[in-house]
C-alpha angles and dihedrals in degrees: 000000000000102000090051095050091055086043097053098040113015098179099062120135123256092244093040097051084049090052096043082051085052099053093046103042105019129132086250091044083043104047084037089065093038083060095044081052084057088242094180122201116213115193119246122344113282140156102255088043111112101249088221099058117097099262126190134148117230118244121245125247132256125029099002116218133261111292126212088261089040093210126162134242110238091229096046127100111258100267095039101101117181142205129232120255136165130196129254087261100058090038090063092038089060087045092060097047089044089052095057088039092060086039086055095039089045098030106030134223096316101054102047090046083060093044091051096056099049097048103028102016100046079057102110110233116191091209095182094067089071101070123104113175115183099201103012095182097045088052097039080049089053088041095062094033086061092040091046090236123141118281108268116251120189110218122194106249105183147324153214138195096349090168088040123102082242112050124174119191120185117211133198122212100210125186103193103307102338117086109230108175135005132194133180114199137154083268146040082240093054103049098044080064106052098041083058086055084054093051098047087052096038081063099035097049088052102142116195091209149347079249118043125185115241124208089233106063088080083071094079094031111020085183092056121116121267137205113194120234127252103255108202124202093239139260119301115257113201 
C-alpha cells in the first residue's frame, strides 16, 4: 500500500500519505470490507453455533480476572489483574488482514497483489479531502521560492453580486504568465485562499502516470522491466 501510494503521487505529505494509509488499511477500512464480505460474529461457542461465524464472549464489567500473562493495567490498583480483550471491530479487521496474510502464505506474491487491489485498491479514496493547510499562501510562496519558480500574485478573475447578500469572487493564482491555482468564495479573501489551496494540491497530487511501476513487481521477475520512481525533495514546511 505504501509503496503504491508514493508511486502514484510522490509528492504526498508526510501527514496525508499517513492518512490516506490510514483510509485504506485501517482498522475501520479494514473491519468495513470484513462486513461487505458478510464476516458474521456469533456470541459465545456452542454447539448450534455455525463453527465458521466469528464467535467471542463479551467481557464482563468492572476489575477483569487474572489473565495467562497476569500483567497489570497502568491505571489499576495494584491486585486487580486484568485479560486481554479486543472489540467486534478489531476482531474483523484481523480477520481481514489474516485473510490476505494465508492468501499470500498459500498463493505467493502475485496472487495477493491481485487480491489486494480488488479488494483495497478498487476502494475509491478522495485523497484531496485530506489536506489541511494552515497558511496556504505562506506555504504556496515558500513552495515556488524553493522550486525557482516565479512569486505567486492573486489576480481578481471575475465577480457576481458583489452588493448582493450572496456574493461570489473568483480569484486567479498566477506565477508569472501561467495560472497555478483558482477559488471562488463569498469574499476576495476567500477566495485568494482558497485558489492558493488549488494551487498546493494541484502540485502535491502531481501523478507521473495512470500505471505506475512498483518496486515490487521485480519480486516475481527480477529480470522485468522496471521503470524508477519519481523521488521528490519533500513538502515545504513553513
Amino acid at each position: 500500500m505504501t509503496e503504491w501510494l508514493l508511486c502514484t503521487y510522490p509528492r504526498l505529505p508526510t501527514e496525508v500519505l499517513s492518512a490516506a494509509l490510514s483510509a485504506y488499511t485501517g482498522l475501520k477500512a479494514l473491519a468495513a470490507i470484513g462486513r461487505e464480505w458478510g464476516v458474521e460474529s456469533a456470541f459465545e461457542p456452542k454447539a448450534d453455533v455455525d463453527a465458521g461465524l466469528l464467535q467471542f464472549k463479551r467481557l464482563p464489567p468492572g476489575p477483569e480476572e487474572a489473565g495467562a500473562a497476569g500483567r497489570y493495567k497502568p491505571w489499576q490498583q495494584r491486585g486487580e489483574k486484568w485479560t486481554d480483550g479486543v472489540t467486534e471491530e478489531e476482531a474483523i479487521a484481523s480477520f481481514v488482514a489474516s485473510t490476505f496474510a494465508g492468501v499470500y502464505l498459500h498463493e505467493g506474491i502475485g496472487p495477493v497483489k491481485q487480491f489486494f487491489r480488488q479488494h483495497v485498491l478498487s476502494r475509491r479514496l478522495d485523497v484531496d479531502k485530506l489536506f489541511n493547510f494552515v497558511q496556504p499562501t505562506r506555504e504556496l510562496s515558500s513552495l515556488c521560492s524553493r522550486e525557482g519558480f516565479e512569486p505567486p500574485v492573486a489576480r481578481h478573475i471575475s465577480e457576481s453580486g458583489r452588493k448582493s447578500i450572496a456574493p461570489v469572487f473568483v480569484v486567479g493564482v498566477y506565477s508569472g504568465l501561467e495560472k497555478i491555482g483558482e477559488g471562488h468564495g463569498g469574499s476576495m479573501n476567500e477566495a485568494r485562499i482558497r485558489a492558493a489551496v488549488n494551487a498546493l494540491k494541484g502540485w502535491y497530487l502531481y501523478s507521473p502516470a495512470s500505471q505506475v511501476d512498483l518496486p515490487s513487481k521485480t519480486d516475481d521477475d527480477p529480470r522485468a522491466s522496471f521503470r524508477p520512481a519519481m523521488i521528490d525533495v519533500g513538502e515545504v514546511i513553513v
